[in-house]
N, C-alpha and C positions, 0 to 999 in steps of 0.2 A: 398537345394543342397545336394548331397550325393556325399561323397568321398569315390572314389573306388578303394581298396587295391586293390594292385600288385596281389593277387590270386584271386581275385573275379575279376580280369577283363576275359572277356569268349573268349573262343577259343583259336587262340594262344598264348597266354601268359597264360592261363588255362591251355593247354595241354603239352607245353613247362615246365612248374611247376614240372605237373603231372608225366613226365619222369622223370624228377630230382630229386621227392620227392623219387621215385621208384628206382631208382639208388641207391640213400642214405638209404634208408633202407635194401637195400641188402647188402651194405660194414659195415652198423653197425651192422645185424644179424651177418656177416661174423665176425667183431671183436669182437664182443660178444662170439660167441663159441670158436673161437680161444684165447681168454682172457682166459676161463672158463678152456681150457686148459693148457696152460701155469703156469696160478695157481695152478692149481693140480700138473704140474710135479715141483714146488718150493715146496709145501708140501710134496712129495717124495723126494728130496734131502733135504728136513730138517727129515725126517724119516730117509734116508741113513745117514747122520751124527751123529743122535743121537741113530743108531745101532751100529757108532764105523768103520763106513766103510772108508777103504782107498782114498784117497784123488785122486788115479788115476780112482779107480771104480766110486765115485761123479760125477767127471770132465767127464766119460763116459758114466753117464747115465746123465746129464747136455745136454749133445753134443747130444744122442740119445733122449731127449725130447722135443728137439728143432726142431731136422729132424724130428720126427712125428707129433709135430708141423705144422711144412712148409706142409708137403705135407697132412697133413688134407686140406689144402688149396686147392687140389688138389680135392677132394672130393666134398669142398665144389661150385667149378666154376661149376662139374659135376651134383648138384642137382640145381644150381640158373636153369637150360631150366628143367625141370625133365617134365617125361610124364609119367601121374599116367597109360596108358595104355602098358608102357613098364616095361621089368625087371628090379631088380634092376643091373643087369649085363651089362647093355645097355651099350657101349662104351667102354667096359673093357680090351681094352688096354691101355687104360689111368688111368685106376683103380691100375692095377697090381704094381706101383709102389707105389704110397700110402700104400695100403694094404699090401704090404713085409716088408717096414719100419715098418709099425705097428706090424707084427707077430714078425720081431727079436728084436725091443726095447723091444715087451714085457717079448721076453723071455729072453732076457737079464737081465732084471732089475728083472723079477722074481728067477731067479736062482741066479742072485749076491747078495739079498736083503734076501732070504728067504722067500718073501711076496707075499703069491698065489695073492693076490687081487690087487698087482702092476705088476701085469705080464700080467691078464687079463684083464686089463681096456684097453689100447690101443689098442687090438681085439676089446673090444667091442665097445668101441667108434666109430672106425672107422666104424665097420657096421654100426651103426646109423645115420652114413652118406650116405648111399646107397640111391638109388632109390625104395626103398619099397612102396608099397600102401599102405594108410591110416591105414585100420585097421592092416597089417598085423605089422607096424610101432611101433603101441601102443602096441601090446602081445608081441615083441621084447624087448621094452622098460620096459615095467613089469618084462620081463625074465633077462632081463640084472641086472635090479635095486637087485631083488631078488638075482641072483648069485651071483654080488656084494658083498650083504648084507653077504650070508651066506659065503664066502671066509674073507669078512673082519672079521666077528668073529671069526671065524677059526684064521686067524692069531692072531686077540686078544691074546686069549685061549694059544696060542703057544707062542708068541717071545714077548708079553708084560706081562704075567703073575707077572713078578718080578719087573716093571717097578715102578718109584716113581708117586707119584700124578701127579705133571704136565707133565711127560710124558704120563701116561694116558689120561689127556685133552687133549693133544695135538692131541693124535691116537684117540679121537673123532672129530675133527674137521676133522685131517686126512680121517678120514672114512664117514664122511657126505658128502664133496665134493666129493670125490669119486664113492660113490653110489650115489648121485645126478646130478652126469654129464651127463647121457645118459637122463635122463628126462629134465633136461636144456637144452641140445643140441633140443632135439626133440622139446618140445616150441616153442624156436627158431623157428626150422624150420616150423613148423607148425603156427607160425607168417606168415612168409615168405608166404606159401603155401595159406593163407587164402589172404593175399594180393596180392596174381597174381591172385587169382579167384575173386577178387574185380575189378582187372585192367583186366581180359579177358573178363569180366563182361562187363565194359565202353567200350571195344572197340569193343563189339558185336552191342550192346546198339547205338552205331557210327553208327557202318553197318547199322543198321535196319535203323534207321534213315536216313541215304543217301538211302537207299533202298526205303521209303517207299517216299523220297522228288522225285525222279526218275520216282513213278509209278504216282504221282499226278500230274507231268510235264506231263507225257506221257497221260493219262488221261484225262488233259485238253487242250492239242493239239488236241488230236484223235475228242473230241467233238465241237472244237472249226473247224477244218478242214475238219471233219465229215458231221455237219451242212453245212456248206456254198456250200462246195463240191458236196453237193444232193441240194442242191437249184442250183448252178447254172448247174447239170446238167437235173433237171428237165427246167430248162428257156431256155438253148441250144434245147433240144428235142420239147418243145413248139416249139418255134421260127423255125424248120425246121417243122411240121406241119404247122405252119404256110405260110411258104415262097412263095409256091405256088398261095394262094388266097388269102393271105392279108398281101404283101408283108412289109406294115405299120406297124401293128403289131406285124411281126416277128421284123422286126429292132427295135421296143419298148422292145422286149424280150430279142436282142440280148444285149440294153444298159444296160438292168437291169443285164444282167449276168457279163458284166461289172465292175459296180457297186459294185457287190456281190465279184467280184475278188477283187476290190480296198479294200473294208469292209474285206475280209479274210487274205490280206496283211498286214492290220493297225492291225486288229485281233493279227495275229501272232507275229507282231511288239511289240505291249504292252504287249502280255503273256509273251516274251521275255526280253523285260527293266523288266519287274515286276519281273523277277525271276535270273532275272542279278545283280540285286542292293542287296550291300549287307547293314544289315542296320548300323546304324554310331555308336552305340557301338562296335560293331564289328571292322569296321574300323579305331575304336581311339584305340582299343585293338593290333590291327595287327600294328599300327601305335607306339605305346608304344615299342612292342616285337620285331621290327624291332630295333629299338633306341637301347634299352637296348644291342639286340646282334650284334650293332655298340660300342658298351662298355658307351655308354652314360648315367648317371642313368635320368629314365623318370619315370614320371607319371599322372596321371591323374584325373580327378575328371568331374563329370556328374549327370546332374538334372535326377529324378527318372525315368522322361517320354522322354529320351534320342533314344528313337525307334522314336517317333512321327515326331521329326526333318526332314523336307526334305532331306531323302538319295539324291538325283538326283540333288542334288545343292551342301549340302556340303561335301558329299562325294570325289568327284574329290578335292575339297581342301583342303580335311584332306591331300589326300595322296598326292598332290603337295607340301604343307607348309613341311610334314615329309623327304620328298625328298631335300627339298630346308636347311632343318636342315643339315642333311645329307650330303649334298654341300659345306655347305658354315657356319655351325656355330662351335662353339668350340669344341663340340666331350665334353664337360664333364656332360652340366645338358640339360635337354628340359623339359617344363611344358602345358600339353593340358586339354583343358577345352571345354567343351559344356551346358551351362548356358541356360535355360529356361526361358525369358523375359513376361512380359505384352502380348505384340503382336508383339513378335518375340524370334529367337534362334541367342544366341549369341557366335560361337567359338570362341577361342584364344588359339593362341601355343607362347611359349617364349622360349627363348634359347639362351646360351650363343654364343658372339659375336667372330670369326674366329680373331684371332691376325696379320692374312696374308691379306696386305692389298688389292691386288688380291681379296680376296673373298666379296669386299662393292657390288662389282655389281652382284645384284640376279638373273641377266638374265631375260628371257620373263615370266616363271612362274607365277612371280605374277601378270603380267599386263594380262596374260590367265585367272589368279584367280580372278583379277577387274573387268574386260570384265564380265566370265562368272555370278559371284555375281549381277552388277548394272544389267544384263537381266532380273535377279528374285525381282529385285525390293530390294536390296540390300544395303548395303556401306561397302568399307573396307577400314579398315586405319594401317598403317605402322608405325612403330614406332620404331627407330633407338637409344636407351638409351646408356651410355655409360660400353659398357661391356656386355648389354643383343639388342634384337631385339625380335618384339614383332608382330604376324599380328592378328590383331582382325577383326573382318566379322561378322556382323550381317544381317542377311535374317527374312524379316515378315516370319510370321506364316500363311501356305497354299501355301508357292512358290514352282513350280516343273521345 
């Protein structure tokens, strides 16, 4: 038997995952450059204090590093949809406030501080939030680290020249994070960016896929109705040649086209169940993902050859038992299984027992579920424990 993780169950609970993993990796890029930030403006107010600066200019570039902050935020909602085929200006009424906080913090803090290279980083940063294209991103990014660079020396050279040793280390560490911000930021994003071309990837990859299950429907109707369609209109055309002088014949032609209708009925009938059925991992998966977003924790576990199982028997009673969970049991745990026997398949759902004594009667469900089961040559058995309820169903191997 193979037990199947919560993400390795396929479909929806695969793709319900898949958003959510996507989700969270965008609020953790998101608090990662907004950390990246915040950090940098605490190592500026530990430069501003240990320049001598007044306790109201601190507290006001504190305040102003905070609002540039925030409204990076602002930047950042505007690149999570980004379209490498647009400006980076796209939307730029919602730009214009980010970007103003960022020109007067910086030139605030550059003029109160002395310090070219704390007055240009929240210029530059913030561009590095824009909607730029790829490459045009990285010569940005170079350019920035570079001016960076040469402003931070610059200030070195100037306003720490007389400075003790550990204030010197310190205007190193100061000047690393500083000129390493806009290529952190970019990573980031460029994280991000390679992970939506991963996820627009999957959900091309979807399309095609429904696309190409669409043409193989269409495909084998057209041949399947194709076929018959010119047989029985050749046996119609016979059979009125016939009519006249061998009246006999014609009515053997007419039965055969008959026939040919009944055979193109039944035809159309099974290409139909066969491509309606879905098969039963899928169903214990959608039956899981259902559960779970009833808040119930589920799960499940399934023999390797869990396709092989008669869809068309235990299909309808995965998703009656899941419904009947659903109804009537505790709303905290459910456990589903589809077991691979000697000569036969063996499901079973278990689930905790409804505290409301209203809910003992399961209704007709399961006597729909016993009915349809004993058809295929079946047994189910019920199982009433104290606190749990259990339906096990066992169908030979070959029942349709």
């Amino acid at each position: 038997m193979i037990t199947t993780p919560p993400d390795a169950l396929p479909d929806a609970v695969g793709s319900r995952r898949l958003v959510q993993n996507v989700i969270a990796t965008w609020w953790y890029t998101v608090s990662g450059v907004l950390a990246l930030e915040v950090m940098v403006v605490f190592l500026w107010l530990t430069a501003f204090i240990g320049l001598g600066a007044s306790t109201w200019v601190t507290t006001a570039a504190a305040v102003g590093g905070l609002a540039w902050c925030a409204t990076s935020l602002v930047l950042l909602l505007q690149y999570r949809h980004r379209d490498d085929t647009a400006g980076p200006m796209v939307g730029w009424r919602h730009l214009l406030l980010p970007l103003a906080t960022a020109v007067v913090f910086g030139i605030f803090s550059g003029v109160v501080s002395g310090i070219w290279v704390i007055g240009a980083l929240p210029i530059v940063q913030s561009l590095m939030l824009l909607n730029w294209p790829a490459g045009v991103h990285l010569r940005m990014m170079l350019t920035s680290m570079a001016l960076l660079a040469g402003l931070w020396f610059i200030d070195w050279r100037v306003v720490f020249t007389d400075q003790d040793a550990d204030a010197s280390r310190s205007w190193w560490v100061f000047g690393f994070f500083t000129v390493a911000l806009p290529a952190m930021t970019v990573m980031s994003l460029w994280w991000w960016d390679v992970l939506m071309t991963l996820d627009r990837a999957r959900a091309a990859e979807a399309r095609l896929g429904a696309t190409q299950e669409r043409l193989r429907v269409a495909t084998d109707v057209h041949d399947l109705q194709g076929h018959h369609l010119q047989v029985i209109a050749l046996q119609l055309e016979l059979a009125e040649r016939l009519l006249a002088n061998d009246p006999e014949a014609a009515r053997d032609q007419l039965r055969l086209a008959r026939t040919s209708v009944a055979e193109a009925r039944q035809g159309t009938r099974d290409l139909a169940m066969r491509f309606r059925g879905v098969p039963l991992p899928d169903e214990i998966a959608n039956a899981v993902d259902l559960l779970r977003a009833s808040g119930t924790t589920a799960d499940a576990s399934l023999s390797s050859g869990a396709d092989q199982a008669p869809a068309s028997v235990l299909g309808p009673v995965i998703r009656e038992t899941t419904t009947n969970v659903l109804r009537h049991g505790g709303g905290k745990w459910a456990r589903l299984s589809l077991v691979e026997e000697t000569a036969a398949w063996r499901y079973e759902i278990a689930n905790d027992r409804s505290a409301d004594p209203s809910d003992e009667d399961q209704g007709s469900g399961l006597d729909g579920i016993v009915r349809r089961v004993e058809e295929a040559g079946g047994d189910v058995r019920i199982e009433r424990g104290k606190g749990e309820f259990h339906v096990i169903v066992t169908v030979p191997k070959g029942s349709s």
